[in-house]
N, C-alpha and C positions, 0 to 999 in steps of 0.2 A: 570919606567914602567907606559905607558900613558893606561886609563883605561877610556872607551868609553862605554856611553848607547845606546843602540840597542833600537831603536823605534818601536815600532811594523806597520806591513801595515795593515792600516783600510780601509775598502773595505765601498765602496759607499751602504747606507742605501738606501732602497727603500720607494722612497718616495710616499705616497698613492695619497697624496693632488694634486702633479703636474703631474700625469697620470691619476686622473680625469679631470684635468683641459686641458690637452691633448684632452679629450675625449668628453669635451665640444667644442672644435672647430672645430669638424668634423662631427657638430650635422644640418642635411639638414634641420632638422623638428624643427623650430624657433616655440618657444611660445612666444604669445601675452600676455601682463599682461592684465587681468581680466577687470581695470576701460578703457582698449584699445577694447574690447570686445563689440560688439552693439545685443546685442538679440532681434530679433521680433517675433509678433506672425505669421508675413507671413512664418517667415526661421524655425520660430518651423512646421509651416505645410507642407511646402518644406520637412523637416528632416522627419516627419512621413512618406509622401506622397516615398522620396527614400528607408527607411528601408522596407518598405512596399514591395518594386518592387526588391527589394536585395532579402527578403524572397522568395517569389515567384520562381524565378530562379534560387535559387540557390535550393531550395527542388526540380522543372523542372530536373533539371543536374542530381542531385541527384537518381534522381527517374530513368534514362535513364542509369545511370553506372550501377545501381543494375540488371535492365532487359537489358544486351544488346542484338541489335539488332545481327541476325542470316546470318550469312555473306557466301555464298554457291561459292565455286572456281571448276575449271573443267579441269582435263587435260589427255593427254594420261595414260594410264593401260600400263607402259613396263613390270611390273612383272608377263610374261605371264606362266613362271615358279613355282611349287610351287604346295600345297596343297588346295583344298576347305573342309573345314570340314563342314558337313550337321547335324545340327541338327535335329534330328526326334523325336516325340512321337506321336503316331494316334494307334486306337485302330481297329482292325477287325472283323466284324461277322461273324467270324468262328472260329474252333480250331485251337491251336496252333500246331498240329499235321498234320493239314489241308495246312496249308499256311506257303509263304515264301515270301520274297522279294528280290531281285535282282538290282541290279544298273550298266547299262551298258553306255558304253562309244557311240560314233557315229558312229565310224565301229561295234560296237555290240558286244566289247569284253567286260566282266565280270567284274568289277570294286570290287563290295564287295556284301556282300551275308548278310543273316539275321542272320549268326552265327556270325556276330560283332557287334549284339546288343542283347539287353536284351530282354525277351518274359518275356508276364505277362498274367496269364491266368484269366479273368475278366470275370463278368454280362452284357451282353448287356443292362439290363435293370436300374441297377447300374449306370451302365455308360452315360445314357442318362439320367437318373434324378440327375446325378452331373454337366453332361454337357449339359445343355439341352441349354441355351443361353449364346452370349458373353459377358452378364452384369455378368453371376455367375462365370465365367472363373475365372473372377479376383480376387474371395474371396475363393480361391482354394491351400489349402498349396501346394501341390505336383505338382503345373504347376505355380506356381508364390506368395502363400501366404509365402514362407519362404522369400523373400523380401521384403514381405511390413509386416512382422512381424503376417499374421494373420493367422487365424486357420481354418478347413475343415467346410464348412456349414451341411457335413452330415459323420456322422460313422455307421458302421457299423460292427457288432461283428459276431467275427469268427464263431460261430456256426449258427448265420443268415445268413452268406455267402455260407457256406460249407452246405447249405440243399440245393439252386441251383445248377445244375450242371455248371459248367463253359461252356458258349458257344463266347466267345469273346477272343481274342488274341491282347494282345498290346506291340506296337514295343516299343521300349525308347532305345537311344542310341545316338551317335555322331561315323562317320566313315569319311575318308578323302578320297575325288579324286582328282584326274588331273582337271586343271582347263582348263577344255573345256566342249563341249559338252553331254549333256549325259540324259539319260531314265531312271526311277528308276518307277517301275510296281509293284502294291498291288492290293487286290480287294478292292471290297466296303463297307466303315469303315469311322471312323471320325476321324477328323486329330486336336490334340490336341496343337501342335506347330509344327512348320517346319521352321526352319531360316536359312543360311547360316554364318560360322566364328564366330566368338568370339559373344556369347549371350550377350544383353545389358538390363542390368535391366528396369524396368519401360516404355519397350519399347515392342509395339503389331504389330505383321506381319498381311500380310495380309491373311495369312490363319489359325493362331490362331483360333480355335475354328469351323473350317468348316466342317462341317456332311455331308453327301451325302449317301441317300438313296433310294433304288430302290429295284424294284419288279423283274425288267426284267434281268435275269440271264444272258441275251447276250450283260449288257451293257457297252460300253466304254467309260471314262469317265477321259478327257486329262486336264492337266491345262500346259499352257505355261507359262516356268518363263522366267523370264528376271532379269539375277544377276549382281548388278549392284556394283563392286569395293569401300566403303565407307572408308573415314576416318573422325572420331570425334574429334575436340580439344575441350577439355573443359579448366576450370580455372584449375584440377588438372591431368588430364591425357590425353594420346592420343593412342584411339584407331582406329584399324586397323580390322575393318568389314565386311561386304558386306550384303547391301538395294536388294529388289526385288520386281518386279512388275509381275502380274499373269493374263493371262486369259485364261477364262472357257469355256470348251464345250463337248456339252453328243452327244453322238452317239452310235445308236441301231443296235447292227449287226444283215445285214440277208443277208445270203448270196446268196440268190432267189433276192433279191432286187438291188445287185450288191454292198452292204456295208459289206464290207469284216474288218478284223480283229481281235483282239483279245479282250475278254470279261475283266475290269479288270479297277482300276487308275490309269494314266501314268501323271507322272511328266518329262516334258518337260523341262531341263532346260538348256539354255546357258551364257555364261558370256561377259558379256557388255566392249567393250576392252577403255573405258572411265571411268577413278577413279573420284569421289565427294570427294571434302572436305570441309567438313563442318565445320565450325571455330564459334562456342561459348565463348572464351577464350576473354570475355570481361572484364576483371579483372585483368590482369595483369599488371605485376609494370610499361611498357611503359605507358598503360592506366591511371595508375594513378600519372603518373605526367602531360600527358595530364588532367585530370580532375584537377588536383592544378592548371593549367596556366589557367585553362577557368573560375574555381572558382576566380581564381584573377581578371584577366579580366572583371568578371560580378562585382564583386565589386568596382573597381576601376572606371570602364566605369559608372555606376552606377551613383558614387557618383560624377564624374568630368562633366558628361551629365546635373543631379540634380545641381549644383555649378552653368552649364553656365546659364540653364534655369531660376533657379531665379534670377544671375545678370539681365539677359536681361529683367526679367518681373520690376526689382527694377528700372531701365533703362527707360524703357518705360512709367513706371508711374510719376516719374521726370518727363521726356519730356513732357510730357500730364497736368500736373501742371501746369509747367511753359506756355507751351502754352496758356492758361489758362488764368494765369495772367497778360501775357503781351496782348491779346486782349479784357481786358477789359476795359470800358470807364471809365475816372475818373469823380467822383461825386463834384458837387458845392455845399457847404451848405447852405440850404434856407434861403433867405432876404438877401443876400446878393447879389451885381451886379458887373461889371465891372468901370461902370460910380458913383457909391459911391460916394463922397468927403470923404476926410481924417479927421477922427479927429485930430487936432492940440495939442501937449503934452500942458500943462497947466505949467505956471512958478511957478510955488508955491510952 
């Protein structure tokens, strides 16, 4: 019986030394030893003079990612389909019992009525010493301080309210139409916001805050909107809005005078068939790898611009030397001539 040792299979160690050594030959960025090394105080002021211009531009970049610029695009409105929701809150000098509001289309059919919003029976006089201008609007919880976290500049307690009688009525609500044409009629009162779509914090209409007061019982009193389709990208969301623009005009009915109409506010409004988009969205990840290639860019361009500049200035100053030296005349030392005689060595 023949009787055989089984060698075992030893598997190849990994060797640390020759996969550095690997890793040393694939190394672009060759070091010079130190005594190969020539330091001067010109290339030490070259090296200040590019860190210097590196700083500079690259805080420049820096400073431009953080605020981007506000990029505005324009194209057809096909989504001619669809809701406009109207935000409202304006307040009335009259009762609530008194008045109503109405919002009618272009042929003049009914669109919605004041039973789809909220009535608040208020102080006229309340209500103009809260809203008297549109610097105090904005420190106003109930029209915009629960955004910015602040509190009412004025209270008032219920049993100092309730010795007033109420002679003020305020609308507050959000109702939807067809996005067309259309007339929405109130009397004369102050309009505490009025936007169209989705509310955008930190952001004032143009009729925020507009009071309109009159004596004369026969007056009428139109704004023309113009709704204009919006969308916002920012860095984190995209909303889907709509921007307006408004103009004013009063007129005194009499009808002896041939101004005919109805006594009252009419809002005028139609929808602009041209969507904005407005693009904020300077932050995102395409941006910031643009912003790495220009960071690089400004460094490298930087430092290879800085390189040629001081060769050529080291370059120049060589040639300028040597120029130099080679036109100038050589000196003869005095007493001494051409025609001399020689001294003769001495044999001794």
């Amino acid at each position: 019986m023949e009787v055989r040792r089984r060698t075992p299979y030893t598997y190849d160690r990994f060797d640390e030394k020759e996969f550095v050594h690997r890793i040393k030959k694939v190394d672009t960025f060759e070091k010079l030893p130190r005594e190969c090394v020539n330091c001067t105080s010109s290339g030490g002021g070259a090296s200040i003079i590019t860190f210097g211009v590196i700083f500079v531009l690259v805080l420049a970049e820096l400073s431009q990612f953080a605020s981007p610029d506000v990029s505005f695009h324009y194209s057809v409105d096909s989504s001619l389909e669809g809701d406009l929701p109207i935000n409202i809150d304006m307040a009335i000098a009259m009762k609530c019992s008194e008045v109503s509001m109405d919002v009618l289309d272009l042929d003049g059919n009914l669109i919605s009525s004041s039973s789809q919003v909220k009535l608040k029976r208020e102080q006229t006089n309340n209500l103009r010493e809260q809203y008297h201008s549109l610097h105090q609007y904005f420190w106003l919880s109930h029209t915009g301080g629960e955004e910015f976290n602040l509190s009412p500049m004025h209270h008032f307690r219920e049993d100092e309210v309730s010795e007033v009688e109420a002679d003020a009525c305020r609308f507050v609500g959000t109702f939807k139409t067809r996005k067309s044409p259309g007339n929405l009629h109130i009397t004369t009162g102050k309009i505490h916001h009025l936007s169209f779509g989705t509310p955008l914090e930190s952001y004032t209409h143009p009729l925020d805050a507009e009071e309109v007061i009159s004596d004369d019982p026969a007056l009428m009193y139109q704004y023309f909107i113009e709704v204009v389709p919006t969308t916002f990208r920012t860095r984190i969301e995209e909303i889907d809005t709509y921007q307006y623009a408004v103009t004013e005009q009063a007129r005194s009915i009499n009808h002896n005078n041939q101004s005919h109409g109805v006594p009252g506010v009419f809002f005028r409004y139609d929808v602009f068939p041209v969507r904005v988009e407005v693009d904020v969205s300077g932050g995102n990840s395409a941006s910031v790898v643009r912003l790495l290639v220009r960071l690089s860019a400004i460094i490298g361009g930087v430092f290879a611009t800085g390189s040629l500049l001081c060769l050529l200035l080291r370059a120049s100053i060589s040639f300028c030397l040597l120029a130099r030296d080679r036109f100038v005349p050589a000196t003869v030392t005095p007493g001494l001539s051409a025609s001399a005689p020689l001294i003769p060595d001495s044999d001794d």
